[in-house]
N, CA, C, O and CB atoms as a CASP TS submission, in Angstrom:
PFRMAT TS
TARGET T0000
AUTHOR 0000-0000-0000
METHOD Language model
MODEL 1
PARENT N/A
ATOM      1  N   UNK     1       0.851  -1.170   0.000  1.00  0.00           N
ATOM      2  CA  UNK     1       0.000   0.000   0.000  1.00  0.00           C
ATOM      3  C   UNK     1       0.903   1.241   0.000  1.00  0.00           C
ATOM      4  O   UNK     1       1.906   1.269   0.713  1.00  0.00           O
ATOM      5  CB  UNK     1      -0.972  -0.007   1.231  1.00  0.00           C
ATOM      6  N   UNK     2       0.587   2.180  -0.725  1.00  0.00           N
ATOM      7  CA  UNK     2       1.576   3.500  -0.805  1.00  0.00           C
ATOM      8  C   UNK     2       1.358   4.453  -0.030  1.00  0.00           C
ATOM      9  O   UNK     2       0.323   4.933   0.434  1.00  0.00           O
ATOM     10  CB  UNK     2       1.615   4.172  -1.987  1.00  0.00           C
ATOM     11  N   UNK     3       2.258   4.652   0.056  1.00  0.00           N
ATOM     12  CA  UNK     3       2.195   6.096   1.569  1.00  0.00           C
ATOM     13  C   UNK     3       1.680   6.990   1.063  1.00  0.00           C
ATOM     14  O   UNK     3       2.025   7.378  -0.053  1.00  0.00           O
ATOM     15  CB  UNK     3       3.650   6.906   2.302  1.00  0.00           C
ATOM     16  N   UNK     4       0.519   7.664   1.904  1.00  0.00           N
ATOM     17  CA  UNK     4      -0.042   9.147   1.621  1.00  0.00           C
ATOM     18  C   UNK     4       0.123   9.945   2.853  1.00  0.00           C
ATOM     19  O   UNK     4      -0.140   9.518   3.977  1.00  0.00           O
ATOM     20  CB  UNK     4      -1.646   9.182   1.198  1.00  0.00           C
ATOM     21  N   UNK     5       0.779  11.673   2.460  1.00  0.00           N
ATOM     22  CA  UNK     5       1.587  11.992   3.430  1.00  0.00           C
ATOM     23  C   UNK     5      -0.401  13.393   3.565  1.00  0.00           C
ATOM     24  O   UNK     5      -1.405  13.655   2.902  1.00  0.00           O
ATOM     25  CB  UNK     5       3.887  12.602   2.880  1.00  0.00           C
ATOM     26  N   UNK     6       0.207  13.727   4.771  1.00  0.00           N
ATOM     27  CA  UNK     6      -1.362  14.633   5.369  1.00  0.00           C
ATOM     28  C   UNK     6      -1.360  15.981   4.553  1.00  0.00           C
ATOM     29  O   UNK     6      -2.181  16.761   5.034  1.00  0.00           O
ATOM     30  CB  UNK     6      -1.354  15.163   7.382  1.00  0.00           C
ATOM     31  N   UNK     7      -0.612  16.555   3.340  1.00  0.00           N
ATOM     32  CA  UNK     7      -0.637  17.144   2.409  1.00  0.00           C
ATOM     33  C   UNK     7      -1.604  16.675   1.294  1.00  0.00           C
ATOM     34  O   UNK     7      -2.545  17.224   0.722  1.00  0.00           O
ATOM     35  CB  UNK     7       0.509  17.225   2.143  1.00  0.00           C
ATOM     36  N   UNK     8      -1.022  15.452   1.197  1.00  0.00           N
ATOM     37  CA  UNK     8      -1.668  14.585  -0.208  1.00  0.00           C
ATOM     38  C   UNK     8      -3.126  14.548   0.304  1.00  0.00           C
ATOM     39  O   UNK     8      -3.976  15.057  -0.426  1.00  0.00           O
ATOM     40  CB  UNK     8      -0.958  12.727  -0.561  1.00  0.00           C
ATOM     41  N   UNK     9      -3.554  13.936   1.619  1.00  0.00           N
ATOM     42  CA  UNK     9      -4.772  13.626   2.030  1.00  0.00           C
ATOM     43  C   UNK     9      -5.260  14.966   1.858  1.00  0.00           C
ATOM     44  O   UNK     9      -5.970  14.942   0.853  1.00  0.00           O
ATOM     45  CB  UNK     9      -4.911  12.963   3.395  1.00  0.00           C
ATOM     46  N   UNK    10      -5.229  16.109   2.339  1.00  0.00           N
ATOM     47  CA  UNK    10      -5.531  17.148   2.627  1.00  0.00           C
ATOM     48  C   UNK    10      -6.290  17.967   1.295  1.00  0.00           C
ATOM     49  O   UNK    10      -7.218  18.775   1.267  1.00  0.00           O
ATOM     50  CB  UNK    10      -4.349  17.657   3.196  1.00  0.00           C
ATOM     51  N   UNK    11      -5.386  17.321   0.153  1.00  0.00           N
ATOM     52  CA  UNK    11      -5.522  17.722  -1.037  1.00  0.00           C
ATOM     53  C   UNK    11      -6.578  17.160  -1.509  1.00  0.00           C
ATOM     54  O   UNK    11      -7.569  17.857  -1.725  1.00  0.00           O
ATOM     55  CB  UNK    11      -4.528  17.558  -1.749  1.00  0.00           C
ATOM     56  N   UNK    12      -6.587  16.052  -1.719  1.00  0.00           N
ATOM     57  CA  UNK    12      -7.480  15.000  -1.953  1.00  0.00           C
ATOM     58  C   UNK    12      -9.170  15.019  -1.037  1.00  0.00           C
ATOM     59  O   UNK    12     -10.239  14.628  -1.506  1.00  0.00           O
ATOM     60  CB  UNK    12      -6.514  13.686  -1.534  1.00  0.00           C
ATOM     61  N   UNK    13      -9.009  15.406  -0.118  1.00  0.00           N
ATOM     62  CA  UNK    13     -10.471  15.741   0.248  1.00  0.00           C
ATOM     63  C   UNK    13     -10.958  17.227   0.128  1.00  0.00           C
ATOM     64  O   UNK    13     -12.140  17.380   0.434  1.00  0.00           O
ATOM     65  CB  UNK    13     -10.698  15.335   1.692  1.00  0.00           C
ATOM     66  N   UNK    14     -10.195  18.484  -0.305  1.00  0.00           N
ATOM     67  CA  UNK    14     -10.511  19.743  -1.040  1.00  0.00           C
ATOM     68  C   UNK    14     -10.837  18.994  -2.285  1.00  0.00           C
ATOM     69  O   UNK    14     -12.035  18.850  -2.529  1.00  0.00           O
ATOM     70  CB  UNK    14      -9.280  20.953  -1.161  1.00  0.00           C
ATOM     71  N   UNK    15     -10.161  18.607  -2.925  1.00  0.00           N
ATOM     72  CA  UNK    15     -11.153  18.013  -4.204  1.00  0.00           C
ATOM     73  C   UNK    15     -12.068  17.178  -4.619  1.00  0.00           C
ATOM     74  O   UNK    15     -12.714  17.054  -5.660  1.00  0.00           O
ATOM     75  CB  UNK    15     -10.743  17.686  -4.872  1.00  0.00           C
ATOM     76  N   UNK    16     -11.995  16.507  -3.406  1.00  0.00           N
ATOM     77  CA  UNK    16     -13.814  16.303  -3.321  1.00  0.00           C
ATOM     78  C   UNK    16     -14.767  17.143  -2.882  1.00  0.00           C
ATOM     79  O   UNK    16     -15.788  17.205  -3.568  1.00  0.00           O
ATOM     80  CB  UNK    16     -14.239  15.315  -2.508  1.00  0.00           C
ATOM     81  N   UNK    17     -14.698  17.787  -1.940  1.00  0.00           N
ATOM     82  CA  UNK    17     -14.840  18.815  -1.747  1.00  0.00           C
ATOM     83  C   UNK    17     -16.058  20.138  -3.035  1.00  0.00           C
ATOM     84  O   UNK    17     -17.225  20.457  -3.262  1.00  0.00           O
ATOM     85  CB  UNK    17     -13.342  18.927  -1.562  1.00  0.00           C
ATOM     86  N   UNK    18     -14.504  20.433  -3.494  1.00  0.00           N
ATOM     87  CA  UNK    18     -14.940  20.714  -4.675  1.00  0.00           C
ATOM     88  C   UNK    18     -15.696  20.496  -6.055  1.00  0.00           C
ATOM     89  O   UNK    18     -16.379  21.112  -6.872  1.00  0.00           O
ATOM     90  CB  UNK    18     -14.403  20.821  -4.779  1.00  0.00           C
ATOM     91  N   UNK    19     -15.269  19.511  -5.863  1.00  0.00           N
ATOM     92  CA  UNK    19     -16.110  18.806  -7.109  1.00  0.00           C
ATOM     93  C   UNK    19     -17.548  18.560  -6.962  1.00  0.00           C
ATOM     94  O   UNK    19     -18.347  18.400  -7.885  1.00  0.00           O
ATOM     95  CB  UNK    19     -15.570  17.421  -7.426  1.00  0.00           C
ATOM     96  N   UNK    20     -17.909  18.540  -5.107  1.00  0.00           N
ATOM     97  CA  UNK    20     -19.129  18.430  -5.357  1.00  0.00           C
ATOM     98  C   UNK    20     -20.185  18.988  -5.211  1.00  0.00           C
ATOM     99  O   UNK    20     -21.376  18.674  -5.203  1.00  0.00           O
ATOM    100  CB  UNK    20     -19.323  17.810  -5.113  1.00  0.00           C
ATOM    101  N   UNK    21     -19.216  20.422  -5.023  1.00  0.00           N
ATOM    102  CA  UNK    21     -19.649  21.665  -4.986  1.00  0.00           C
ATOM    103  C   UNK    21     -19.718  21.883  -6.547  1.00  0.00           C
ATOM    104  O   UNK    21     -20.837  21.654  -7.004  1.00  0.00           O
ATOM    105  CB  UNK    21     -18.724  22.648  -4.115  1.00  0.00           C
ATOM    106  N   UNK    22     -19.029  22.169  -7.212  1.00  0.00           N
ATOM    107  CA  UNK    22     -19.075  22.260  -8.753  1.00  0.00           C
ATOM    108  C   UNK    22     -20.212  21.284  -9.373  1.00  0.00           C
ATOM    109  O   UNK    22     -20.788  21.933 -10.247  1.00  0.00           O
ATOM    110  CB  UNK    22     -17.577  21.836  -9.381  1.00  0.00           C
ATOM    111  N   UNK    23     -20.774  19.960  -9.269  1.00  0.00           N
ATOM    112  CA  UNK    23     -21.732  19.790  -9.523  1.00  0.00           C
ATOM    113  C   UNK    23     -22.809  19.898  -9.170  1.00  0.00           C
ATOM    114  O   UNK    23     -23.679  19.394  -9.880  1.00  0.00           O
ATOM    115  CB  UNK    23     -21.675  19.279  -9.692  1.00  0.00           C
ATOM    116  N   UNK    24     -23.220  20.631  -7.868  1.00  0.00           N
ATOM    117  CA  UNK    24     -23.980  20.880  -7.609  1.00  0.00           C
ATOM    118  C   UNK    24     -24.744  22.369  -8.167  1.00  0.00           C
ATOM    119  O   UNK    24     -25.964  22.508  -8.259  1.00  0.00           O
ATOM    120  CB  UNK    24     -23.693  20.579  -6.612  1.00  0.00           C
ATOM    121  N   UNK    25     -23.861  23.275  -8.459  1.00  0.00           N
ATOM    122  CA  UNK    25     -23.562  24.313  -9.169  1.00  0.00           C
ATOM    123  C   UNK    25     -24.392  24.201 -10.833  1.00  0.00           C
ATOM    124  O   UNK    25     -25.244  24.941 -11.323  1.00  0.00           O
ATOM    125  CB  UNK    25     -21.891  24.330  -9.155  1.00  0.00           C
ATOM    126  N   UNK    26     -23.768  23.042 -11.355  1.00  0.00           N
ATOM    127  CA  UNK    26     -23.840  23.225 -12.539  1.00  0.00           C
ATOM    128  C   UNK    26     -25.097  22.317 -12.490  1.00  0.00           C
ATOM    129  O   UNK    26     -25.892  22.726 -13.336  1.00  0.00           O
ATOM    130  CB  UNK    26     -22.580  22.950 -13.411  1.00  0.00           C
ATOM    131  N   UNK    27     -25.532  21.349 -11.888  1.00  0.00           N
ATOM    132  CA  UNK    27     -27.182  20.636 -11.681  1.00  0.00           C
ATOM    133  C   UNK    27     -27.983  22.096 -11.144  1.00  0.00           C
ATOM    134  O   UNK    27     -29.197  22.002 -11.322  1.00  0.00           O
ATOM    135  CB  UNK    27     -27.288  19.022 -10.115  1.00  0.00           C
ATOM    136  N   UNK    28     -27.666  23.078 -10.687  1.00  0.00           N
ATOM    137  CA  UNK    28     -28.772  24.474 -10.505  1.00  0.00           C
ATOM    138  C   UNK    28     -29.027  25.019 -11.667  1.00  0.00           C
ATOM    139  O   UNK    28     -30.087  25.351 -12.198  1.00  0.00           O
ATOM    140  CB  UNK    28     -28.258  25.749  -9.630  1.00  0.00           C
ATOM    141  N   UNK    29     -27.333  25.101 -12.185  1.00  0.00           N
ATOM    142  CA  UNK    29     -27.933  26.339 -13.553  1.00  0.00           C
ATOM    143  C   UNK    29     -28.791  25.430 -15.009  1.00  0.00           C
ATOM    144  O   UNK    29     -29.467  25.867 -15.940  1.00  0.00           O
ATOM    145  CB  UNK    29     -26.034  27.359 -14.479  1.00  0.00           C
ATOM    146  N   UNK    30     -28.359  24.012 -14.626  1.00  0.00           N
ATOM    147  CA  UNK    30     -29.117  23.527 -15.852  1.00  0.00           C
ATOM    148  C   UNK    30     -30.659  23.263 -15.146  1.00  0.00           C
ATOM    149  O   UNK    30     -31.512  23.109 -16.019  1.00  0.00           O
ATOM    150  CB  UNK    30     -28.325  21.981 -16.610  1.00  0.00           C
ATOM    151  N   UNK    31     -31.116  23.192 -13.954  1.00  0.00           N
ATOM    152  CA  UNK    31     -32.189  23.546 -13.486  1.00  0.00           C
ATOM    153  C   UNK    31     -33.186  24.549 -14.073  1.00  0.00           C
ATOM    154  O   UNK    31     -34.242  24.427 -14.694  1.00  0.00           O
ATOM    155  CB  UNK    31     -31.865  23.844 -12.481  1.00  0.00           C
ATOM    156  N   UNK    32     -32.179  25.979 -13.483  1.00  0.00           N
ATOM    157  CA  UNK    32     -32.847  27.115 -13.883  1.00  0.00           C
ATOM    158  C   UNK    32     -32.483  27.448 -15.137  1.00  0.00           C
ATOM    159  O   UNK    32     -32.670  28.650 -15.328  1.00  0.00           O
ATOM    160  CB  UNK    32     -32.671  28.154 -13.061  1.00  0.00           C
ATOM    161  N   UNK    33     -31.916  26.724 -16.332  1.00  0.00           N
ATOM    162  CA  UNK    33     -32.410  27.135 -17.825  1.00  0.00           C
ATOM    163  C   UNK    33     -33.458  26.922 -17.912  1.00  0.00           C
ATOM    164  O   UNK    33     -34.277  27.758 -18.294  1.00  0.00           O
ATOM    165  CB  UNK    33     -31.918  26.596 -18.936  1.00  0.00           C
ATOM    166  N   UNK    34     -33.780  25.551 -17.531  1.00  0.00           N
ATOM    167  CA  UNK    34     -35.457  24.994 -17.823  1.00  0.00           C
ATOM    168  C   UNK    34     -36.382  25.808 -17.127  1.00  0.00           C
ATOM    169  O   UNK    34     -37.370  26.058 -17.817  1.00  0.00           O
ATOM    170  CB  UNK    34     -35.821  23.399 -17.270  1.00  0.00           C
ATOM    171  N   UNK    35     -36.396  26.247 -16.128  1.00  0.00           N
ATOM    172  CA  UNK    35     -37.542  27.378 -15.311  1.00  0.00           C
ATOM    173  C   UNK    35     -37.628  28.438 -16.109  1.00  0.00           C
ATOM    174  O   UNK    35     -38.673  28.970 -16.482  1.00  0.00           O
ATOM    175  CB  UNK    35     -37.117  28.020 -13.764  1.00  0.00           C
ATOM    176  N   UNK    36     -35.972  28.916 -16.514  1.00  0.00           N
ATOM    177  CA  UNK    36     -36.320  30.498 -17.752  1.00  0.00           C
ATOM    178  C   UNK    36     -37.231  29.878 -18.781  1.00  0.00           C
ATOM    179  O   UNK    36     -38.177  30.566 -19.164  1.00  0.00           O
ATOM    180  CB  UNK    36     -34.630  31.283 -18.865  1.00  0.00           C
ATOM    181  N   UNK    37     -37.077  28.723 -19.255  1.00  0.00           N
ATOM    182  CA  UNK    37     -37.533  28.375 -20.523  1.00  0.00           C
ATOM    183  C   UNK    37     -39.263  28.225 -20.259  1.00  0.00           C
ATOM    184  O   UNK    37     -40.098  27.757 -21.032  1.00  0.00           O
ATOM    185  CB  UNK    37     -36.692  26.910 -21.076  1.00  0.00           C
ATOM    186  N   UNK    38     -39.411  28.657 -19.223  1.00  0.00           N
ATOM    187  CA  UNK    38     -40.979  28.297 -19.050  1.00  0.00           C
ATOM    188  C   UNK    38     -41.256  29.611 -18.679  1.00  0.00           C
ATOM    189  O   UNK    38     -42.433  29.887 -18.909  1.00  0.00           O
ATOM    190  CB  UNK    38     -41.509  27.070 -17.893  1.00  0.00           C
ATOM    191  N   UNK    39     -40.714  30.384 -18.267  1.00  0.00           N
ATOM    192  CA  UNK    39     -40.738  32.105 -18.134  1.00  0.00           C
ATOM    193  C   UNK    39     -41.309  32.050 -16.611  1.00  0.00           C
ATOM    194  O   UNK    39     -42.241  32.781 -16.276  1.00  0.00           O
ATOM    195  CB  UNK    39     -41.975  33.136 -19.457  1.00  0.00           C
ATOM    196  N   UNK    40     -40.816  31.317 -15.886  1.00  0.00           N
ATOM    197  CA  UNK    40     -40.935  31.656 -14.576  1.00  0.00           C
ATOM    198  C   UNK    40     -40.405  32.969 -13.878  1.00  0.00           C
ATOM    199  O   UNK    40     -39.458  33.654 -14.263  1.00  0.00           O
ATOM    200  CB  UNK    40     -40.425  30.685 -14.013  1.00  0.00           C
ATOM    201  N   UNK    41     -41.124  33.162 -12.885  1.00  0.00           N
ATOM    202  CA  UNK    41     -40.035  34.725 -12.657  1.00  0.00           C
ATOM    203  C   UNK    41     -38.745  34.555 -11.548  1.00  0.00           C
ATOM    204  O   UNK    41     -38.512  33.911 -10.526  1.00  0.00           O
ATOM    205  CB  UNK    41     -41.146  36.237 -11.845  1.00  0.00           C
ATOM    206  N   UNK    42     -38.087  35.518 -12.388  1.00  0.00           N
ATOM    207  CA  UNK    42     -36.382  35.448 -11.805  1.00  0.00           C
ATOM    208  C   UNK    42     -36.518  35.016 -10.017  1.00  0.00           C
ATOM    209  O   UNK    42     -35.704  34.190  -9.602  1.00  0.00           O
ATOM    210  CB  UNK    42     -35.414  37.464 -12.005  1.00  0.00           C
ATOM    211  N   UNK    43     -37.396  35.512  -9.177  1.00  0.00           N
ATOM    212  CA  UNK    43     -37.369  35.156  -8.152  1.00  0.00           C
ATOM    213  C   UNK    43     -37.702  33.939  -7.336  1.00  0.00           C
ATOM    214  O   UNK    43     -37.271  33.525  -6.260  1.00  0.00           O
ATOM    215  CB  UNK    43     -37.732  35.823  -7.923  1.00  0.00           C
ATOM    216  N   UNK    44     -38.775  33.412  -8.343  1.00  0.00           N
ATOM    217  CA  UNK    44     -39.069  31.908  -8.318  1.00  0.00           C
ATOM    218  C   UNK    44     -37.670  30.911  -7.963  1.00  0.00           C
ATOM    219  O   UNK    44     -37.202  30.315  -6.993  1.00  0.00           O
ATOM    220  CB  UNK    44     -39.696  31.511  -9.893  1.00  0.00           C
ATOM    221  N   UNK    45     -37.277  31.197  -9.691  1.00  0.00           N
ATOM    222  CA  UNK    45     -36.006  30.554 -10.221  1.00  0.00           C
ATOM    223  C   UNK    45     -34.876  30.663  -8.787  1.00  0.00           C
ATOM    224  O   UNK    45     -34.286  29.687  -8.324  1.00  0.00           O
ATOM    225  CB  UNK    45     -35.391  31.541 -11.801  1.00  0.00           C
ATOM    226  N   UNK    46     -34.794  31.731  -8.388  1.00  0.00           N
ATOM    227  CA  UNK    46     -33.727  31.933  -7.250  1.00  0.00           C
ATOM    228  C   UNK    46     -33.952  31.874  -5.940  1.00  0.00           C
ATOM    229  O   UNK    46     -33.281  32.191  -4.958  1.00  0.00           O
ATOM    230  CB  UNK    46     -33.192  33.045  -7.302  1.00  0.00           C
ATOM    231  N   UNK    47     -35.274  31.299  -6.127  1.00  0.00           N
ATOM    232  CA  UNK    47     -35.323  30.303  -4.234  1.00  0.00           C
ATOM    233  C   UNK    47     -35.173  29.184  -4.468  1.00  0.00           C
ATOM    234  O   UNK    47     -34.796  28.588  -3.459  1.00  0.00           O
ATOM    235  CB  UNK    47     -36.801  30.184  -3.152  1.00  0.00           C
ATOM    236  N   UNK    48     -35.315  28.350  -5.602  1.00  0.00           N
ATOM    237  CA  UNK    48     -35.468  27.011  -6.032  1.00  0.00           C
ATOM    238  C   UNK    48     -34.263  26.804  -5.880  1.00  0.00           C
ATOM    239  O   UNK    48     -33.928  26.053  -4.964  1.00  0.00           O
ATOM    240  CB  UNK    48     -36.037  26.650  -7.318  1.00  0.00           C
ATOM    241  N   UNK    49     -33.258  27.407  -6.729  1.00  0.00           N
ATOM    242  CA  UNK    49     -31.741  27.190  -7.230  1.00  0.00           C
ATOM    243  C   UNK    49     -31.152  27.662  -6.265  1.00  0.00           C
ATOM    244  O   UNK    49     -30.675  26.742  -5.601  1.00  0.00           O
ATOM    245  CB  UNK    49     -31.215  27.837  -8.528  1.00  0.00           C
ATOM    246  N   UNK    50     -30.988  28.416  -5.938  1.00  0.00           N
ATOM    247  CA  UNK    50     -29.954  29.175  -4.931  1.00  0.00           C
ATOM    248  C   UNK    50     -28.937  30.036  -5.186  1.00  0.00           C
ATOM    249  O   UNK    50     -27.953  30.441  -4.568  1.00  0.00           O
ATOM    250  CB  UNK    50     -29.299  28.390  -4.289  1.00  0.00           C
ATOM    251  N   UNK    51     -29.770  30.338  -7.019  1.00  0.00           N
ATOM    252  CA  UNK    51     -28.277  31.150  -8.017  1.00  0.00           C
ATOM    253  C   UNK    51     -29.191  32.680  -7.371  1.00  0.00           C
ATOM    254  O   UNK    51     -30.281  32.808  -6.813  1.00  0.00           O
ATOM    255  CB  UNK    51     -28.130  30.814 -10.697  1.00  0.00           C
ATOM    256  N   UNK    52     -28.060  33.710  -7.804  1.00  0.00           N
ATOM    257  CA  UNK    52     -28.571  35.065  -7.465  1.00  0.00           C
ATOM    258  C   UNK    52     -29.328  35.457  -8.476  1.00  0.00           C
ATOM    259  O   UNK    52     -29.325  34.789  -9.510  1.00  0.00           O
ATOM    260  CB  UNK    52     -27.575  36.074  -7.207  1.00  0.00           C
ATOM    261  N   UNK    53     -30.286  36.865  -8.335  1.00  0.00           N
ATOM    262  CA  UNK    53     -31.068  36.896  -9.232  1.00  0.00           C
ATOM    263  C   UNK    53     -29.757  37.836 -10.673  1.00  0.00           C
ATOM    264  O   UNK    53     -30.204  37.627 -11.801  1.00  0.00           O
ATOM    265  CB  UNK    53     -32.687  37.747  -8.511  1.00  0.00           C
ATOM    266  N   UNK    54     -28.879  38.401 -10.692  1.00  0.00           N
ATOM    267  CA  UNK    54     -27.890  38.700 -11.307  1.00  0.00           C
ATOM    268  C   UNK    54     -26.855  37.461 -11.914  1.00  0.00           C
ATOM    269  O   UNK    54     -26.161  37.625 -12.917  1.00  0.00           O
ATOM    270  CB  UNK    54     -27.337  39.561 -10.433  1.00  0.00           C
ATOM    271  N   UNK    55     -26.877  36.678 -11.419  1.00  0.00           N
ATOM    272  CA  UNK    55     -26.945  35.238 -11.951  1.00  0.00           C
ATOM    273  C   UNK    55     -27.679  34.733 -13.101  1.00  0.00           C
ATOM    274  O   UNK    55     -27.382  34.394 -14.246  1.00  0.00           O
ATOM    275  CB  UNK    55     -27.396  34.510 -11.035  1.00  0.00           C
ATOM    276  N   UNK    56     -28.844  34.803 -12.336  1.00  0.00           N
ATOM    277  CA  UNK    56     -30.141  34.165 -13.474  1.00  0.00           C
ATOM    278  C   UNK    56     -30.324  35.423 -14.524  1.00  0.00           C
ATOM    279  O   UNK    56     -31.203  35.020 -15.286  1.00  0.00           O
ATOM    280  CB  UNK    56     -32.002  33.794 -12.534  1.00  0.00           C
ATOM    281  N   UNK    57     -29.984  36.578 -14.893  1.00  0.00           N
ATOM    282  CA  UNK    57     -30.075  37.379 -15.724  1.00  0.00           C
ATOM    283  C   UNK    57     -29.053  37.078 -16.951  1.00  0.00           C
ATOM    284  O   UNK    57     -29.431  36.862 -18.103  1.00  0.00           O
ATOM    285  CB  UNK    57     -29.961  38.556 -15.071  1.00  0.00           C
ATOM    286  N   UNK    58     -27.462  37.103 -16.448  1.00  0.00           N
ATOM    287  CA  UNK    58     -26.321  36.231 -16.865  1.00  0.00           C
ATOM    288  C   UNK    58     -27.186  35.463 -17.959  1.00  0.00           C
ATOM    289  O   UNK    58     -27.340  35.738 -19.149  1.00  0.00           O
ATOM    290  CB  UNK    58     -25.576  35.212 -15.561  1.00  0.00           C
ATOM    291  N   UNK    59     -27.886  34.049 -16.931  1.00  0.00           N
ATOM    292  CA  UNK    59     -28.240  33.625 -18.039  1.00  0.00           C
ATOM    293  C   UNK    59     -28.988  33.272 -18.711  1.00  0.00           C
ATOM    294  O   UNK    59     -28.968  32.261 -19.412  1.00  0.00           O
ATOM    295  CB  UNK    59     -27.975  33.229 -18.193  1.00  0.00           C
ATOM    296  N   UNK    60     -30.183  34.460 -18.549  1.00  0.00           N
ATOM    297  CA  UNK    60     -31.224  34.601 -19.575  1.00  0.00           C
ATOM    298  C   UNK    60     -30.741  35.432 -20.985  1.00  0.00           C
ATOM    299  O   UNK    60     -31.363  35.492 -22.046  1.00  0.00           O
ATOM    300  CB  UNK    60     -32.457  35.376 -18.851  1.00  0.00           C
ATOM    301  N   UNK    61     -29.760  35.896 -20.732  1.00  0.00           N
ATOM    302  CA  UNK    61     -28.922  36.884 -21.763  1.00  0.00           C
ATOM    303  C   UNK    61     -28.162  35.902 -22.273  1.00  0.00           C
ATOM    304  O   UNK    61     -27.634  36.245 -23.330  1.00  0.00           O
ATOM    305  CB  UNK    61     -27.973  38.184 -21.154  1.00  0.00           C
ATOM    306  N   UNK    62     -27.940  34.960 -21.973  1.00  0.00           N
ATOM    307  CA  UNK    62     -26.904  34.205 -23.230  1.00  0.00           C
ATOM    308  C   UNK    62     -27.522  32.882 -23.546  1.00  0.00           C
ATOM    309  O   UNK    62     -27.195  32.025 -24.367  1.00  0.00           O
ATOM    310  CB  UNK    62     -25.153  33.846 -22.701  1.00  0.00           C
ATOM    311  N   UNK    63     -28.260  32.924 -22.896  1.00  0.00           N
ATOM    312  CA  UNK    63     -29.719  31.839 -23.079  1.00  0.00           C
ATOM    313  C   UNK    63     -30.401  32.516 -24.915  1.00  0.00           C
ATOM    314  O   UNK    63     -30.719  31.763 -25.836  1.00  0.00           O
ATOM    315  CB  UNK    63     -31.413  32.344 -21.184  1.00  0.00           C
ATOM    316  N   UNK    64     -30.441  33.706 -24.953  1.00  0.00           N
ATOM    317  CA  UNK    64     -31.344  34.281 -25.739  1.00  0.00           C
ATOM    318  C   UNK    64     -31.006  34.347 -27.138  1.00  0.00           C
ATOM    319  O   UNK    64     -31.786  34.864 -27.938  1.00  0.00           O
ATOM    320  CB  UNK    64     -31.603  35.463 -25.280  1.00  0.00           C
TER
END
């Protein structure tokens, strides 16, 4: 078994960490495309998701 020193570990659970923060992220905004796409209103969209409403503008503008 190979040695893992408390750097490596340390590292290794920030990137889980992260990652599952980052998908959780990106399972909201593909959420709230589908809510824009039904023309829900921005505030709806941003209690559901948890994106800001300057967020959800972002990306109704490149949505468009």
């Amino acid at each position: 078994m190979p040695y893992i020193t408390t750097g490596e570990r340390i590292g290794y659970d920030r990137g889980k960490v992260e990652g599952k923060i980052e998908g959780q992220e990106e399972k909201a905004i593909s959420i709230a495309l589908n809510m824009l796409n039904d023309n829900l209103p921005l505030e709806t969209i941003a209690r559901f998701t948890g994106l800001t409403i300057p967020q959800l503008q972002k990306l109704q503008a490149q949505s468009e």
